[in-house]
N, C-alpha and C positions, 0 to 999 in steps of 0.2 A: 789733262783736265784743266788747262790753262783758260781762263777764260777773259775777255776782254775788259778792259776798263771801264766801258759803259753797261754793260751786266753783272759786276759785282756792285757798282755804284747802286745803280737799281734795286740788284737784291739787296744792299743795306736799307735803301729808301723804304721797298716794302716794308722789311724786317722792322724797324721803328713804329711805322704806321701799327705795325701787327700787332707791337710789343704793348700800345697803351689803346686801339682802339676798343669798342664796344664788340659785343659779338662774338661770344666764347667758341660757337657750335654752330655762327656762316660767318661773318668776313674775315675772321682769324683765322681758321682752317683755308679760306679762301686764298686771302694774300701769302700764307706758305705754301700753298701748290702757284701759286704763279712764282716765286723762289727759285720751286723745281722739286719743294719736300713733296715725300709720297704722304696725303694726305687722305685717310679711307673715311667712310661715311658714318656720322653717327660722333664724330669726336668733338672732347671739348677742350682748349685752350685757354687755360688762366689767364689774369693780369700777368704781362712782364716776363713774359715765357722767352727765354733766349735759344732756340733751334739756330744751330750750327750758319753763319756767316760765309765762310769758305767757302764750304763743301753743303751746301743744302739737301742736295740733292743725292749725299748718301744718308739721308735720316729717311725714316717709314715707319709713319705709325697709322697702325690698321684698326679696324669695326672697335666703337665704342670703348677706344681709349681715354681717359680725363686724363690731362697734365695739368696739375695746379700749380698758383701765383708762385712766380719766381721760379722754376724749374728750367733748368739748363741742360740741353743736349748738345755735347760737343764732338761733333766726329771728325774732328785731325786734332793729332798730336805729332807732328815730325814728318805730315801724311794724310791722306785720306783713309779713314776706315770707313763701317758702315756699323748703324746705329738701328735698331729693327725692336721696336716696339710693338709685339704681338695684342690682336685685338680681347679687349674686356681689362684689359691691365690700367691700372693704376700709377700713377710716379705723382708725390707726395710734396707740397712746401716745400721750395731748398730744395729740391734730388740735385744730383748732380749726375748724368750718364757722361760718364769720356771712352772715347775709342783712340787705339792707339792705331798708326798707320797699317793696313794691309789685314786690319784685323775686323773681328765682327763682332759687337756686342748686341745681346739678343735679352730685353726681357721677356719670359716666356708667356703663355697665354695665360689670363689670369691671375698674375703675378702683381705684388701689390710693393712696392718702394716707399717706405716710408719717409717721412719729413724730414730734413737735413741728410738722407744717406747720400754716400757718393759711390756710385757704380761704375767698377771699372772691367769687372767680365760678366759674361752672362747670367742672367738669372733663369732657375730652374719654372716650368709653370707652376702655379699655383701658387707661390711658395711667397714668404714676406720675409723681406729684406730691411732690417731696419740699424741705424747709428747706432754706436754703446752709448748709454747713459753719459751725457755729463757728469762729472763729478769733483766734486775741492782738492785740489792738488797742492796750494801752497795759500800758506796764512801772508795778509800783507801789510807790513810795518810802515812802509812809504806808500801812498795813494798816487796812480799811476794820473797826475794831473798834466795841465798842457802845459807848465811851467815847468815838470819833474824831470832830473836828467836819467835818459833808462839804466845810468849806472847804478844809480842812486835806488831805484825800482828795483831791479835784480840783488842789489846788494843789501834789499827790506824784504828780500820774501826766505821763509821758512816752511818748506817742506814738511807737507802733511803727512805724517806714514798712513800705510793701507790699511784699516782697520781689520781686525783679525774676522774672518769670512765663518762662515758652518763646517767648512774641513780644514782651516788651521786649528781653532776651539776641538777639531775630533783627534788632534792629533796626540 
């Protein structure tokens, strides 16, 4: 899959264009099938959408998929995989899809990825895949400022315990 110097230059040229132009549902979808992504009809492409650099051309997202702003589909890690976004699906603000090399991550048909998830095996159809909750982990004594040394930072934080849940109180 080696490809020459002036076809990845290229595909990063498009990829930019793609990344901030107008045209979620034609020139977006457009300049990623000229890339080499499999691109099927009916899809819409957020602002700032990062589909895979390397390897373009193992990403495929089929009939009436939406990828919203900021969504990241990466197919190599150490490798080529392949990245196969089934049509009517959804990938959420912030997804994240990685494929690891030799492998295939599949979200299934109608499967919904919520905002910030990062997806690294397949998803089931239908099915919604979403991030745990944020939550307060540690109180901070030292404000992590551009002047603050991170010793300093780590040596001000104080560990929140877990608050007691509906089956510790049963216990």
């Amino acid at each position: 899959m080696k490809k020459s110097f002036l076809r990845g230059a290229f595909n990063r040229i498009l990829h930019a264009i793609a990344r901030q132009a107008p045209g979620a549902q034609s020139l977006r979808p457009f300049l990623h099938r000229l890339r080499g992504v499999t691109v099927k009809d009916g899809v819409f492409i957020g602002d700032d959408v990062y589909i895979d650099n390397e390897y373009p051309e193992c990403v495929e997202i089929h009939e009436n998929v939406a990828v919203s702003m900021r969504a990241m589909l990466i197919a190599h890690t150490r490798g080529p995989g392949r990245i196969i976004v089934e049509k009517n699906s959804f990938l959420g603000p912030n997804s994240v899809l990685c494929c690891y090399a030799g492998r295939v991550v599949r979200v299934g048909e109608g499967a919904v990825v919520a905002a910030g998830a990062v997806i690294t095996r397949s998803v089931p159809a239908r099915t919604l895949v979403a991030p745990p909750p944020s939550r307060p982990v540690a109180r901070l004594n030292v404000p992590l400022g551009l002047t603050t040394q991170i010793e300093d930072f780590l040596a001000g934080m104080e560990p929140i315990s877990r608050p007691l849940g509906a089956r510790e109180k049963a216990k």
